[in-house]
KEDO-367166 format. One record per residue (C-alpha): x, y, z; residue in three letters; residue number from 1. Coordinates in steps of 0.05 Angstrom, whole numbers. Layout:
((X,Y,Z),'Ala',NUM),
...
//
This chain:
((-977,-326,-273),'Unk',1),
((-976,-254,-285),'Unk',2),
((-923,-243,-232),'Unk',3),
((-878,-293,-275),'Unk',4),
((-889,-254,-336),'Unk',5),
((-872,-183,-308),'Unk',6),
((-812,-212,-270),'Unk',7),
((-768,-227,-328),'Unk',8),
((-782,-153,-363),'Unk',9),
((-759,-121,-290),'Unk',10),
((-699,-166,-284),'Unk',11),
((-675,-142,-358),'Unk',12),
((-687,-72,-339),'Unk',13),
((-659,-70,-272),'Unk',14),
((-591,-104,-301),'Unk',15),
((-587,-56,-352),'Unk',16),
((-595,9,-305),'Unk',17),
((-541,-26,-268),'Unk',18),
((-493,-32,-328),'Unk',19),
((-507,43,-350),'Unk',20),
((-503,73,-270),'Unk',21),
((-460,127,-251),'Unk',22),
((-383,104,-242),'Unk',23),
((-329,139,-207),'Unk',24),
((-264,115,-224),'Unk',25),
((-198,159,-195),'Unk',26),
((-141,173,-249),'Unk',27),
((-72,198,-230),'Unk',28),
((-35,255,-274),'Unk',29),
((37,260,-251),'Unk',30),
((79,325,-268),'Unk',31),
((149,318,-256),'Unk',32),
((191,377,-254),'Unk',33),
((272,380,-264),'Unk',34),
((326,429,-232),'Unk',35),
((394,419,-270),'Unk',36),
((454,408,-230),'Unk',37),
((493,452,-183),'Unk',38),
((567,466,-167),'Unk',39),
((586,532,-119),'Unk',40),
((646,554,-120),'Unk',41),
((699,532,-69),'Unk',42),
((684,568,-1),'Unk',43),
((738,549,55),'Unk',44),
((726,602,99),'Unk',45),
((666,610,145),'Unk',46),
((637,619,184),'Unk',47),
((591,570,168),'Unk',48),
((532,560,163),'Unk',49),
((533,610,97),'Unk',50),
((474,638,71),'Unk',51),
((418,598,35),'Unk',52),
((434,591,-42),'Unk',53),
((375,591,-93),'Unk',54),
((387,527,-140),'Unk',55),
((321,536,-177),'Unk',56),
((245,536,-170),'Unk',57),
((189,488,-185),'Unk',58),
((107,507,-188),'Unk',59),
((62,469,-146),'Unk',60),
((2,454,-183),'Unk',61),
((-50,442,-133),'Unk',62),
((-40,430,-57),'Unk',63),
((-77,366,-53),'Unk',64),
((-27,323,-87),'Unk',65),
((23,276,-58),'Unk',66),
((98,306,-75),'Unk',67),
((157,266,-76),'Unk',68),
((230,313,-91),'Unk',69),
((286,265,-97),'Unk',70),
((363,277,-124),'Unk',71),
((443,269,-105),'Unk',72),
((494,287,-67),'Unk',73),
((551,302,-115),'Unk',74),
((544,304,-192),'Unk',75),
((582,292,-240),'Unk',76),
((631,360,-249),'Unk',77),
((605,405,-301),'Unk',78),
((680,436,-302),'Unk',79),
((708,370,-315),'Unk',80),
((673,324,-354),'Unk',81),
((681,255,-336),'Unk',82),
((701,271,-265),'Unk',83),
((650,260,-210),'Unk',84),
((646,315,-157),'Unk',85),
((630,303,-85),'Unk',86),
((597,347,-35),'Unk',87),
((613,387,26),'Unk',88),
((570,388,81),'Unk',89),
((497,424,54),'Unk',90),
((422,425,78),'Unk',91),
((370,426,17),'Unk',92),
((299,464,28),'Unk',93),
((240,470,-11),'Unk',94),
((213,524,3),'Unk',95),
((226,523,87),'Unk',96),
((223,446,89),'Unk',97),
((276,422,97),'Unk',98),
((282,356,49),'Unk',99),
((353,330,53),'Unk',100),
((409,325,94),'Unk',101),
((486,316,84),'Unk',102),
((522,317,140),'Unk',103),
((601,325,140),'Unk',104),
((642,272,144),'Unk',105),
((713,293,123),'Unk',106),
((690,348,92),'Unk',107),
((643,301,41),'Unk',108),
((580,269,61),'Unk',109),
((612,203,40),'Unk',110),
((677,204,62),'Unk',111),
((729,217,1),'Unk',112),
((686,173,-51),'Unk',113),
((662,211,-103),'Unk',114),
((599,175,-117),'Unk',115),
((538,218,-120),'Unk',116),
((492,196,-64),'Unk',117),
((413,196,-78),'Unk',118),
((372,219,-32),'Unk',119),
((289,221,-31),'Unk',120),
((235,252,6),'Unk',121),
((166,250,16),'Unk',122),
((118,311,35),'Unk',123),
((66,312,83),'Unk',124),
((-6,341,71),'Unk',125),
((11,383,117),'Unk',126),
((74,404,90),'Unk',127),
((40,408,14),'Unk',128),
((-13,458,43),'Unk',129),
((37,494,79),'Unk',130),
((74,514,6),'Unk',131),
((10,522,-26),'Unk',132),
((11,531,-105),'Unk',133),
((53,581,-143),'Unk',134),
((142,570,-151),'Unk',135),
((174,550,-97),'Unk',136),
((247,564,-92),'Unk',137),
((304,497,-79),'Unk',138),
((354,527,-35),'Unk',139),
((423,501,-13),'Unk',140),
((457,520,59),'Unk',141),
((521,507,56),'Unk',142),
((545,471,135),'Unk',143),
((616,460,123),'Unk',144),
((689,484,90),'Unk',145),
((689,469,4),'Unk',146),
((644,453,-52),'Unk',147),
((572,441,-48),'Unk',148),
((555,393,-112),'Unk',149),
((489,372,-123),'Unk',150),
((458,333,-180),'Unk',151),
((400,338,-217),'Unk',152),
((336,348,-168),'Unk',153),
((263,330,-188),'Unk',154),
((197,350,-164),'Unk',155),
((143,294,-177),'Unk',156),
((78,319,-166),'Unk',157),
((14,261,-169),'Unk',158),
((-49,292,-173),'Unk',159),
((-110,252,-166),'Unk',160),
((-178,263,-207),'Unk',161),
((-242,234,-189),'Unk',162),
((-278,256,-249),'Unk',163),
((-325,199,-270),'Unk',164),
((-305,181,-344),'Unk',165),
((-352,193,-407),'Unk',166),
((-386,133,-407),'Unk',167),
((-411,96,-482),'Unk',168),
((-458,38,-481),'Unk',169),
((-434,-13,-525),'Unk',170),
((-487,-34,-580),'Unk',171),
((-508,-96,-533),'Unk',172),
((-522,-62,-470),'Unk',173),
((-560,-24,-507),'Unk',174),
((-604,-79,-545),'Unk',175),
((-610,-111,-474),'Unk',176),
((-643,-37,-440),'Unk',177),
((-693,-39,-516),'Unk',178),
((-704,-106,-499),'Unk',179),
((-722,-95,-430),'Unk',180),
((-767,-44,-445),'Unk',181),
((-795,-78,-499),'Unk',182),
((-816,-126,-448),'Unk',183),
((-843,-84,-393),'Unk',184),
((-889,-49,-450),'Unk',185),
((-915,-121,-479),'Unk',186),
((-930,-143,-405),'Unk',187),
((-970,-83,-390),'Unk',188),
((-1005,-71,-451),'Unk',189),
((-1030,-149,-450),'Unk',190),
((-1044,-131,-365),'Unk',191),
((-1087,-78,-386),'Unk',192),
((-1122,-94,-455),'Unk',193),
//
């Protein structure tokens, strides 16, 4: 009988330590960074290929983050609007990984059509802890005779934070731990009296 009586106070405390115990929930923060477009001037002569060309710079935050740069082949001609621009032949780097490709083909990397061509790629953690955090300069080599035209590049940088959250028991939980409590006190003070 007494063993009946205790067992309901202990089952309404241990469910309410459970409710109020330590969680650990993961949030991710992405920070996505943006290089305008670039045009170089028309190069026909080599020999090729030229020297690397500094497009712009993005910061890397931390270096255990998962990092995703993506962008085009060709942009849209910032000498004449309306009139899309393809590429020559180019290599892109961040940092010295290299991240995209665009091999010749007729001079363009997709034949005479002017379409910009996206292109994506994803760093390894070995790669990310190779840059380390501080700017890292976006470079363009140019392979091959013409005009290297790239779009807009950007730099999307997920970090992931295992903070546990600030947690606030809601007005029940805590009239269930009171009750519980309540309970365990009652059972032991008629135990003992």
């Amino acid at each position: 009988m007494h063993t009946r009586r205790l067992l309901v106070p202990l089952t309404l405390f241990a469910t309410t330590f459970v409710v109020l115990g330590p969680l650990s929930l993961a949030s991710r923060a992405d920070n996505i960074q943006t290089v305008g477009q670039y045009t170089s001037p028309n190069i026909d002569t080599g020999p090729f290929p030229l020297a690397p060309v500094t497009i712009g710079s993005f910061d890397i935050l931390t270096d255990d983050s998962a990092i995703t740069i993506s962008g085009t082949f060709g942009n849209y001609s910032i000498t004449n609007p309306g009139y899309e621009q393809p590429t020559s032949a180019v290599n892109v780097y961040l940092g010295d990984i290299e991240v995209a490709t665009c091999a010749a083909d007729f001079m363009y990397c997709s034949g005479y059509d002017p379409t910009p061509d996206p292109w994506s790629y994803t760093l390894s953690a070995a790669q990310i802890a190779s840059l380390g955090t501080g700017t890292v300069d976006l470079t363009a080599v140019q392979t091959a005779p013409y005009v290297i035209a790239l779009g807009e590049t950007s730099l999307d940088q997920a970090t992931t934070s295992t903070t546990p959250p600030v947690i606030t028991p809601e007005p029940s939980t805590l009239l269930l731990l009171g009750t519980g409590l309540l309970s365990i006190g009652g059972a032991l003070r008629r135990r003992f009296v």
